[in-house]
ZADREN-10617 format. One record per atom (N, C-alpha, C): x, y, z; residue in three letters. Coordinates in steps of 0.05 Angstrom, whole numbers, padded with zeros to 5 digits, always signed. Example, Ala and Ser with C-alpha at 12.3 -4.5 7.8 and 13.67 -1.06 7.14 Angstrom:
2
+00264-00114+00156ALA
+00246-00090+00156ALA
+00264-00066+00156ALA
+00257-00045+00142SER
+00273-00021+00143SER
+00258+00001+00157SER
//
This chain:
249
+00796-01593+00753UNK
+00796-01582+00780UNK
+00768-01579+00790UNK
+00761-01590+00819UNK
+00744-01584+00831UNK
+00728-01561+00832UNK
+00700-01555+00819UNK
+00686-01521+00829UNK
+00662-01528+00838UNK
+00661-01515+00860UNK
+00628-01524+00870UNK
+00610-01503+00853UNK
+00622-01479+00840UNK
+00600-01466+00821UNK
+00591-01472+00801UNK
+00614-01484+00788UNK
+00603-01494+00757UNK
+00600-01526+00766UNK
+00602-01550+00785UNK
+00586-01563+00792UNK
+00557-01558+00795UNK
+00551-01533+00811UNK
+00521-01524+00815UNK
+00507-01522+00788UNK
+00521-01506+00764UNK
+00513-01491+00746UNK
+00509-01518+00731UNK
+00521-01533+00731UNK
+00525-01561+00709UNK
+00501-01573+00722UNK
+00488-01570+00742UNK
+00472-01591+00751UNK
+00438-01590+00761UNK
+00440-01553+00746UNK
+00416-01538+00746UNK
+00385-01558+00744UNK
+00359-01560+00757UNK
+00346-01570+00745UNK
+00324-01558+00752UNK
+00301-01559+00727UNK
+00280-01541+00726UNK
+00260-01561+00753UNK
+00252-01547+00771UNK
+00234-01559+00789UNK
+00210-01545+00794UNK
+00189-01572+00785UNK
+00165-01567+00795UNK
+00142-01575+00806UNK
+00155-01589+00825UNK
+00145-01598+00843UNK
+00157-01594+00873UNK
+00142-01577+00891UNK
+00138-01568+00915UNK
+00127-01581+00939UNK
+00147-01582+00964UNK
+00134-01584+00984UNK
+00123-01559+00999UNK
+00103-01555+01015UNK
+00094-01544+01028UNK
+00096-01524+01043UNK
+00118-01520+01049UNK
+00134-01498+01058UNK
+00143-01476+01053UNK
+00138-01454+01056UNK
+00142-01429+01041UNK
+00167-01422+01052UNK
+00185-01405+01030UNK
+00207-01392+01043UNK
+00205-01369+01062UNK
+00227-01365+01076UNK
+00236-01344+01104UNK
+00238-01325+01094UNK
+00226-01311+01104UNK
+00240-01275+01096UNK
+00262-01281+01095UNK
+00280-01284+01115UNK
+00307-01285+01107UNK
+00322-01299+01073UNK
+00314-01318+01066UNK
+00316-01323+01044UNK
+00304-01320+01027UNK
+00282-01297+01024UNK
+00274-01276+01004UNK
+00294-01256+01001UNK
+00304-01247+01023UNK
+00319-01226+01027UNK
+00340-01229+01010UNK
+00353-01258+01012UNK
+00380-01263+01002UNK
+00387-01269+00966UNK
+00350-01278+00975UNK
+00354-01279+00934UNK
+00350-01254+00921UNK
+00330-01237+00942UNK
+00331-01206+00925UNK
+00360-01195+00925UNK
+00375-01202+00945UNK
+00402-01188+00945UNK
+00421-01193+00927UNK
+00417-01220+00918UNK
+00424-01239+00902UNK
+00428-01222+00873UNK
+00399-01215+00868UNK
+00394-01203+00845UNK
+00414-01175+00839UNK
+00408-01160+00864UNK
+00414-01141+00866UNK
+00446-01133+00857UNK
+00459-01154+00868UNK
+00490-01151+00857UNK
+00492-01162+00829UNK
+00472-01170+00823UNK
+00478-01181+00785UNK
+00488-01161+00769UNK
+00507-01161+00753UNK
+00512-01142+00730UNK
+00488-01133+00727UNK
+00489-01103+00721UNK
+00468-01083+00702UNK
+00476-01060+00689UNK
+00460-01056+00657UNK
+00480-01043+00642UNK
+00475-01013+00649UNK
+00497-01006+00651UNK
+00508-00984+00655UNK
+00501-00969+00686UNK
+00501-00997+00700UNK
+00494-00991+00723UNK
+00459-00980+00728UNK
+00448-00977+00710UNK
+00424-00960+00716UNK
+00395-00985+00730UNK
+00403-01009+00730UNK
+00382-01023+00757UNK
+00359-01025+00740UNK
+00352-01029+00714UNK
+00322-01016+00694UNK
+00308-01046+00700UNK
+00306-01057+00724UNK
+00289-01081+00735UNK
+00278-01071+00757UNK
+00251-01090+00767UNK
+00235-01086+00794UNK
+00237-01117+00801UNK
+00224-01121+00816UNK
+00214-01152+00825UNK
+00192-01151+00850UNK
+00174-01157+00835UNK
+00151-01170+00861UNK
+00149-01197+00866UNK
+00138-01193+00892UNK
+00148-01221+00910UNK
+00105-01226+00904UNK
+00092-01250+00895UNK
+00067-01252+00894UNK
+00062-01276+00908UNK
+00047-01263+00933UNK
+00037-01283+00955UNK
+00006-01293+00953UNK
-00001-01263+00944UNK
-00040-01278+00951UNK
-00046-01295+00926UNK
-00058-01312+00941UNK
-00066-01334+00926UNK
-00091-01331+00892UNK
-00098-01307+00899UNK
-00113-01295+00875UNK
-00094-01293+00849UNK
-00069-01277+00865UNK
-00055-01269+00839UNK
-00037-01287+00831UNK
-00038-01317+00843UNK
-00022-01331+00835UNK
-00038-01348+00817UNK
-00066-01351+00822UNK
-00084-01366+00814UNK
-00085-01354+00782UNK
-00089-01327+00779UNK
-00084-01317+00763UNK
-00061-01322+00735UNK
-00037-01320+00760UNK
-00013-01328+00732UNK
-00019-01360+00732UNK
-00024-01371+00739UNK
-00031-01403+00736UNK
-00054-01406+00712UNK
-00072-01388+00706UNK
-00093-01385+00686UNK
-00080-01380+00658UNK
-00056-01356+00669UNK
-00041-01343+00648UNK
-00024-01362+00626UNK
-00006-01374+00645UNK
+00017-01392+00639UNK
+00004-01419+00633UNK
-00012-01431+00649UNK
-00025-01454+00642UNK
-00017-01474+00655UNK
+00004-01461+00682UNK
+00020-01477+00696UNK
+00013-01474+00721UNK
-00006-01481+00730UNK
-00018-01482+00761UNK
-00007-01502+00770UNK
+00014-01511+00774UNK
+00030-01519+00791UNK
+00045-01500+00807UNK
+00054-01475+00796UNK
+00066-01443+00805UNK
+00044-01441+00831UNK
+00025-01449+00835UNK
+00007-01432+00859UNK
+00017-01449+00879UNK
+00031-01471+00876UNK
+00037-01489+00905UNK
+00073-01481+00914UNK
+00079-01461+00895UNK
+00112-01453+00895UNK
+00104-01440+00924UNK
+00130-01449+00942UNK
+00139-01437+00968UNK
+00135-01395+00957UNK
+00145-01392+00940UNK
+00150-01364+00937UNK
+00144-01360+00909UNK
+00141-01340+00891UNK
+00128-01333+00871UNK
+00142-01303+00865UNK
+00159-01293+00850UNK
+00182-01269+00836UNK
+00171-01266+00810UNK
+00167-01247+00808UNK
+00155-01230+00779UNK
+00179-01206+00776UNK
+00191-01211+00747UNK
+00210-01197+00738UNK
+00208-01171+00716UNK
+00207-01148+00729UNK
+00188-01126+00720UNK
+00220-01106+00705UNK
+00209-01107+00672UNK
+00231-01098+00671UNK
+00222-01070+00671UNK
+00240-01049+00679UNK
+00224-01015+00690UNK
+00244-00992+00686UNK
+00237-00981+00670UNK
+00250-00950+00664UNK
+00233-00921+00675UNK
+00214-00933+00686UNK
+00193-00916+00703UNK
+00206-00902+00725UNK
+00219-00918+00739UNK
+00238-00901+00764UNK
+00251-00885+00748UNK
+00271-00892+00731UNK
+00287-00874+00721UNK
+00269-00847+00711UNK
+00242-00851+00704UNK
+00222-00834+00690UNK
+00228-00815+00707UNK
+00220-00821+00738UNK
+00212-00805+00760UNK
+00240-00788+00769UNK
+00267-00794+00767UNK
+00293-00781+00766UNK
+00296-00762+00739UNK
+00290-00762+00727UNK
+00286-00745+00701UNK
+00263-00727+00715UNK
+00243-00731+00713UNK
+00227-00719+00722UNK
+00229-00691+00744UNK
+00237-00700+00765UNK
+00256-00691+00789UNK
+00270-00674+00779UNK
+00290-00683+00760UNK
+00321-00664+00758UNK
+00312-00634+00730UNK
+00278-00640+00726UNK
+00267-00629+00700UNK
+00282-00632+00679UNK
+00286-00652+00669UNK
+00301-00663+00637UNK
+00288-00685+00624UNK
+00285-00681+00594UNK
+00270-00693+00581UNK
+00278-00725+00584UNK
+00256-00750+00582UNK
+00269-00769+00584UNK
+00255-00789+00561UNK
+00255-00778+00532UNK
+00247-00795+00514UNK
+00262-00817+00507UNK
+00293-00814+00517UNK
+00303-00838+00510UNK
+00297-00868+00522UNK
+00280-00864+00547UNK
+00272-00886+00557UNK
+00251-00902+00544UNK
+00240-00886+00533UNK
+00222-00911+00523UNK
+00227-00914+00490UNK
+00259-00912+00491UNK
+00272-00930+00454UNK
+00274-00962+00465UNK
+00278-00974+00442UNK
+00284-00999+00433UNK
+00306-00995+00453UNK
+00322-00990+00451UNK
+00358-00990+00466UNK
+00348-00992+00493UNK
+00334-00976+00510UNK
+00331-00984+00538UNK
+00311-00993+00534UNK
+00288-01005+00520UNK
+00280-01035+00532UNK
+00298-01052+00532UNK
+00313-01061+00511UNK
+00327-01080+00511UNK
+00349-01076+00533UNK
+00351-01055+00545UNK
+00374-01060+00574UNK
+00362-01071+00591UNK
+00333-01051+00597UNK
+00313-01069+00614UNK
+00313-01101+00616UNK
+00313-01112+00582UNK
+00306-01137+00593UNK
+00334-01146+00599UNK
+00345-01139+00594UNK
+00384-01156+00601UNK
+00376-01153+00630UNK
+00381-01127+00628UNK
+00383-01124+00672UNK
+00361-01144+00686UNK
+00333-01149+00684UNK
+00322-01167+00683UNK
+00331-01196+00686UNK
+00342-01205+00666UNK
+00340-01229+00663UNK
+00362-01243+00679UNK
+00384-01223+00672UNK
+00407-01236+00690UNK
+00406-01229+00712UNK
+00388-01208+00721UNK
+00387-01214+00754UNK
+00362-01241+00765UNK
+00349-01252+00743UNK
+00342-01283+00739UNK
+00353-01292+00756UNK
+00378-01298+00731UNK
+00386-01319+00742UNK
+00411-01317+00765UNK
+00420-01300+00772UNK
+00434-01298+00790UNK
+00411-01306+00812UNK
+00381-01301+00815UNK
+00362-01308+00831UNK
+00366-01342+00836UNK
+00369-01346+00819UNK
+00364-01385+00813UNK
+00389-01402+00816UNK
+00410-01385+00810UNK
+00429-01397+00823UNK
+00438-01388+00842UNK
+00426-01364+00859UNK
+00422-01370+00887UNK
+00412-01383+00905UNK
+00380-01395+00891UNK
+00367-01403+00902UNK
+00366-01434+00905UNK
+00388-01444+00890UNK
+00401-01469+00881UNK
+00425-01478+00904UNK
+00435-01455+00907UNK
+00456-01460+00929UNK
+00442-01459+00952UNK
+00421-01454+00965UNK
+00408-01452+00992UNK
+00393-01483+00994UNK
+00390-01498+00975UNK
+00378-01523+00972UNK
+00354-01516+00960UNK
+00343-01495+00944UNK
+00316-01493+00930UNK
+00322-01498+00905UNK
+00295-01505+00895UNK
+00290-01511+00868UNK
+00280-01489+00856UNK
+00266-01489+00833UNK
+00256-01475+00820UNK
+00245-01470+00787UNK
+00230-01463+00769UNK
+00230-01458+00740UNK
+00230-01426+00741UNK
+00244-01415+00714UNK
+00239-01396+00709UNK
+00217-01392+00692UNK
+00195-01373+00686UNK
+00178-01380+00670UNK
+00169-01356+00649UNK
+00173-01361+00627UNK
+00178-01346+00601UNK
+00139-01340+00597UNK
+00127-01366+00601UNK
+00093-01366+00599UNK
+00081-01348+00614UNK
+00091-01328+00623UNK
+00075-01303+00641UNK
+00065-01291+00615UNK
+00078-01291+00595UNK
+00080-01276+00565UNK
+00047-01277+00552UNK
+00040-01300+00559UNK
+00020-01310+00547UNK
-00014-01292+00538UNK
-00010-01271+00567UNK
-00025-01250+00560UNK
-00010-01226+00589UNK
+00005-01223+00568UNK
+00025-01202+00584UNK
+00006-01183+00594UNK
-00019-01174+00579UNK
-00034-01147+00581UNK
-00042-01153+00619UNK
-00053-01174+00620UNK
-00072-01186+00642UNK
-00047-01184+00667UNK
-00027-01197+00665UNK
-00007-01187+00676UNK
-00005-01159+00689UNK
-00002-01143+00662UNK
+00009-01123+00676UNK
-00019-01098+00677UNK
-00045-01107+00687UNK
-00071-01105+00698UNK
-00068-01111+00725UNK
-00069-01144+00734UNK
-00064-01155+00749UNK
-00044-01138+00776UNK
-00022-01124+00765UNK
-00002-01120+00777UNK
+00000-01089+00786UNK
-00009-01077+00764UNK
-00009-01041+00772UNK
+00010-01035+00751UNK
+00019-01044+00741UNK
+00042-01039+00730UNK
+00045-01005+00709UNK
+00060-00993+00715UNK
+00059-00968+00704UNK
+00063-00969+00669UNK
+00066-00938+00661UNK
+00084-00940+00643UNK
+00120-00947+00645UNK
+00117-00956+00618UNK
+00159-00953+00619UNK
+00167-00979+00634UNK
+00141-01001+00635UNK
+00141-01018+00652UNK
+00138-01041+00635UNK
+00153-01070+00639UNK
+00142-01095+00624UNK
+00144-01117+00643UNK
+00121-01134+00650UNK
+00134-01163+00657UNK
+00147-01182+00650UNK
+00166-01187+00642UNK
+00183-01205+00634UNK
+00186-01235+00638UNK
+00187-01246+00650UNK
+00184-01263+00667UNK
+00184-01280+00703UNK
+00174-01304+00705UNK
+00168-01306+00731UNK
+00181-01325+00749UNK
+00190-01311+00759UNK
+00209-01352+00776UNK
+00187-01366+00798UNK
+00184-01394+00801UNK
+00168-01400+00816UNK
+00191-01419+00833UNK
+00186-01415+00864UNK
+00213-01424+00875UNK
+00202-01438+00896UNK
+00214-01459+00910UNK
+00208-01476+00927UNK
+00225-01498+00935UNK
+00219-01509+00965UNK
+00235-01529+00968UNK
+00230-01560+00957UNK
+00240-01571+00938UNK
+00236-01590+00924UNK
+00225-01618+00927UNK
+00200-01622+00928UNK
+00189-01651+00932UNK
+00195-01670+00913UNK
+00208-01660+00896UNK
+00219-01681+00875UNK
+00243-01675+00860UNK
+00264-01683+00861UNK
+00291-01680+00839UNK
+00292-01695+00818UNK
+00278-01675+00801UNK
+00284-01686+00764UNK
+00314-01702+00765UNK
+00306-01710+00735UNK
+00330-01723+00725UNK
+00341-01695+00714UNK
+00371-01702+00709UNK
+00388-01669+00694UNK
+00391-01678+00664UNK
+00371-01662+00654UNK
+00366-01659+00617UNK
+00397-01658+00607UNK
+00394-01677+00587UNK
+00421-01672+00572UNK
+00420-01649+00547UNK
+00440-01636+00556UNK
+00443-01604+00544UNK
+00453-01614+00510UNK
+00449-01599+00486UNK
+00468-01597+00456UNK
+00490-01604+00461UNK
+00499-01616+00444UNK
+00532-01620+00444UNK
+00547-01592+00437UNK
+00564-01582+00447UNK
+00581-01557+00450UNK
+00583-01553+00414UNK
+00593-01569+00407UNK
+00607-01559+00376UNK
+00576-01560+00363UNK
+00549-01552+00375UNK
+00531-01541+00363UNK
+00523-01514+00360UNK
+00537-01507+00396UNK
+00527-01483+00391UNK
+00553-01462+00403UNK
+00577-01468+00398UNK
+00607-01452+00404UNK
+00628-01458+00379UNK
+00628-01429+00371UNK
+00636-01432+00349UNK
+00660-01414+00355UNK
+00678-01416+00336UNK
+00712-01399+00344UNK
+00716-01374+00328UNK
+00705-01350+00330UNK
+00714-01328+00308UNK
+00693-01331+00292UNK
+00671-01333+00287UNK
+00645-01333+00280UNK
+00625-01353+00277UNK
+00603-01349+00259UNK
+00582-01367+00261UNK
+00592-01391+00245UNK
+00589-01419+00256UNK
+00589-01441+00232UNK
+00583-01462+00240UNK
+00566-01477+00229UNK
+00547-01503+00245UNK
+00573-01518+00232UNK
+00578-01538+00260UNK
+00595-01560+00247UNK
+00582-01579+00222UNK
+00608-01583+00209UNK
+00606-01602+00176UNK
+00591-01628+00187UNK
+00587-01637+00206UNK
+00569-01657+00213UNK
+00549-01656+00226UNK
+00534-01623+00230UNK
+00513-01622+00236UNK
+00488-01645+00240UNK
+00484-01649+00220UNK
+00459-01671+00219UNK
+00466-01702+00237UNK
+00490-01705+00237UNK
+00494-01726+00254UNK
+00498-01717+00276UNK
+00510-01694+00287UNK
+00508-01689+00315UNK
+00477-01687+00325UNK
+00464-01680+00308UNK
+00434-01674+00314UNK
+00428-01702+00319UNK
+00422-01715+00304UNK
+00407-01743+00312UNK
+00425-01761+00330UNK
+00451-01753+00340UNK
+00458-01766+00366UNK
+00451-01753+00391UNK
+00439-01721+00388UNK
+00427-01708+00407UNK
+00398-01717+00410UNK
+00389-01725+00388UNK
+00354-01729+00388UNK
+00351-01753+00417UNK
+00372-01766+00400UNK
+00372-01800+00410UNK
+00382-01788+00444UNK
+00394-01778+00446UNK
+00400-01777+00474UNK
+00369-01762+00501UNK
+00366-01743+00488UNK
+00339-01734+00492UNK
+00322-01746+00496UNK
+00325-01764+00469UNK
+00290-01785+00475UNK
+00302-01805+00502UNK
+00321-01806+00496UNK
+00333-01832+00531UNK
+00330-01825+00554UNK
+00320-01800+00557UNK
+00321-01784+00570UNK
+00298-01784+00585UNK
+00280-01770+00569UNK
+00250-01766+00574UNK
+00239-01802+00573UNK
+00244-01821+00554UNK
+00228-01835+00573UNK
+00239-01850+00596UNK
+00264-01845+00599UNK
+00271-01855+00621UNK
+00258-01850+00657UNK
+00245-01822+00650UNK
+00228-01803+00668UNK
+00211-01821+00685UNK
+00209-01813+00715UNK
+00187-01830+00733UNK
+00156-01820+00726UNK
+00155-01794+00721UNK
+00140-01789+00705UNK
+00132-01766+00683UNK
+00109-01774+00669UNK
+00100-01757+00643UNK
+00135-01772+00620UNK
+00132-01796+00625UNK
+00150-01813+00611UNK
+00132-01811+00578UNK
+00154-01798+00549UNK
+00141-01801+00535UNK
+00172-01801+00509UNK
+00161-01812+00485UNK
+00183-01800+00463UNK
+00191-01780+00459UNK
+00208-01765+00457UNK
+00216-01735+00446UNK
+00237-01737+00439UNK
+00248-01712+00419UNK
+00276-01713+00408UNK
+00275-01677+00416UNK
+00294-01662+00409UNK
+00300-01640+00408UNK
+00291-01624+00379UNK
+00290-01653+00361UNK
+00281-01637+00335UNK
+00248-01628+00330UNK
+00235-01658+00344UNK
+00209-01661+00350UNK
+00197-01630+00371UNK
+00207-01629+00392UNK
+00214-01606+00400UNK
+00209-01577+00391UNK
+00223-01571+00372UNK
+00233-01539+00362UNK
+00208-01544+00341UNK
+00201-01563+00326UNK
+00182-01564+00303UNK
+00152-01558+00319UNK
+00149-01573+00350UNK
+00130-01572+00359UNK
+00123-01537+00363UNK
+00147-01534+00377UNK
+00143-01507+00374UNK
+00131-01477+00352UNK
+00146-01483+00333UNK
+00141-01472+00311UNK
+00116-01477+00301UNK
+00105-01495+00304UNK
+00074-01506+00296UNK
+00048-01496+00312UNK
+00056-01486+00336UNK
+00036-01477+00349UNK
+00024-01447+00341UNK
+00001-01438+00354UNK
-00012-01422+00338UNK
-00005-01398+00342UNK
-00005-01381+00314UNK
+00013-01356+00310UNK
+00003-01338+00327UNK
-00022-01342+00333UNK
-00039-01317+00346UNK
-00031-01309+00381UNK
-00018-01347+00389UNK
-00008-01345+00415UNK
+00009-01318+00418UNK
+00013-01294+00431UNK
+00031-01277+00440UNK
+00030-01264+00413UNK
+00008-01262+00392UNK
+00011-01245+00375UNK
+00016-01215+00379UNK
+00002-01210+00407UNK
-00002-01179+00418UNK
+00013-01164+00427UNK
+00044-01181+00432UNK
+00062-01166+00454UNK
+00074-01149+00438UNK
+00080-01130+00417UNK
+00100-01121+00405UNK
+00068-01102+00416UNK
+00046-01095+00407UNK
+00028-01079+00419UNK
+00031-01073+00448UNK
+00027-01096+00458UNK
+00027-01088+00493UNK
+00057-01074+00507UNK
+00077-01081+00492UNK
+00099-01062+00496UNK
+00109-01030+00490UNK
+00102-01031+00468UNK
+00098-01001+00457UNK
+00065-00988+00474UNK
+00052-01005+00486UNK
+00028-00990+00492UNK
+00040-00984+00530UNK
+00062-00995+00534UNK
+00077-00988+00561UNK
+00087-00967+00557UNK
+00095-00958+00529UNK
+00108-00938+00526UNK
+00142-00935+00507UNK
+00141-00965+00504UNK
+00171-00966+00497UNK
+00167-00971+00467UNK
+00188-00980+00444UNK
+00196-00984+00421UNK
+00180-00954+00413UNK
+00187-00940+00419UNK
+00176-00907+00412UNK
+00189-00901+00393UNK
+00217-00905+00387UNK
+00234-00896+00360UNK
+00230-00913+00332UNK
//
């Protein structure tokens, strides 16, 4: 049966490449609103979002991330995950509020966060925009959240860079399902290794099939690349988060 949502959702693509044009207030408005109705646990909202226009501070996360392509994004969303308001309601009502800065509400923080993400992106997908979400704000989270003002009880999380699309990627071919959906618990299918190298192969058909930055890759090549890079990258964040105030327990 026909869905234009899970058509949208099936047909997601990371974009980054921008024309010129910055978004409307109006469709700032609608992706913040966007967000706004996303699930959050227990209702308590433990996200912010700044909208980053001046070109300093974009220049900036472009230094950060290593992706200065973000400074030509129509619009620029920084995903602040924040138990600080809630600080200031505690505060107010005079009741202790050490539970905010446990492990348990960061980790709500970042849920409420992230999935108001992507409710952002697949908003911003249905209006005809593109976009990446971008995990590399991480890279020196401290500078970030310098950069920003950012309080205690406060983390940056990550950053969406959004725009109207001067170029439509090709759509990456996703794992094969019976890699990663399993029925009643964990269990890599009995043919793991061959599903893998028919995913490699598909991947690599993929990428060089590309108009450009055409090159070999597999998915295994990939995850190894990853793992190989240097440990020291984001060594600091388990510091810079407890120095926000949180993992206190």
């Amino acid at each position: 049966m026909a869905n234009e949502i899970i058509d949208q959702l099936e047909n997601h693509r990371s974009v980054r490449q921008f024309t010129d044009q910055p978004l409307t207030k109006l469709e700032v408005a609608q992706l913040i609103s966007a967000a706004q109705h996303a699930s959050t646990s227990t209702f308590s909202q433990q996200y912010s979002i700044i909208s980053v226009t001046d070109p300093k501070q974009k220049a900036i996360l472009g230094e950060i991330s290593g992706h200065h392509w973000l400074e030509k994004s129509g619009h620029f969303l920084l995903m602040v995950v924040d138990q600080y308001r809630n600080l200031q309601i505690a505060k107010n009502e005079g009741i202790p509020a050490d539970v905010l800065g446990t492990t348990d509400k960061f980790l709500a923080g970042v849920m409420d966060a992230a999935i108001a993400t992507e409710n952002i992106m697949v908003a911003a997908e249905s209006l005809g925009l593109g976009g990446t979400i971008m995990g590399s704000i991480l890279n020196d989270s401290k500078r970030v959240i310098d950069t920003f003002n950012l309080p205690e009880l406060t983390f940056p999380l990550l950053g969406i860079a959004l725009g109207h699309p001067a170029v439509t990627p090709g759509l990456k071919p996703r794992m094969p399902e019976a890699m990663m959906h399993f029925e009643g618990g964990y269990k890599l299918p009995a043919d793991f290794s061959t599903q893998l190298n028919g995913y490699d192969a598909a991947l690599n058909a993929y990428y060089q099939s590309r108009n450009s930055n055409a090159r070999p890759e597999s998915f295994t090549h990939h995850i190894v690349q990853g793992l190989s890079r240097d440990p020291k990258l984001r060594a600091e964040l388990k510091g810079v988060i407890a120095g926000q105030g949180f993992l206190a327990d």
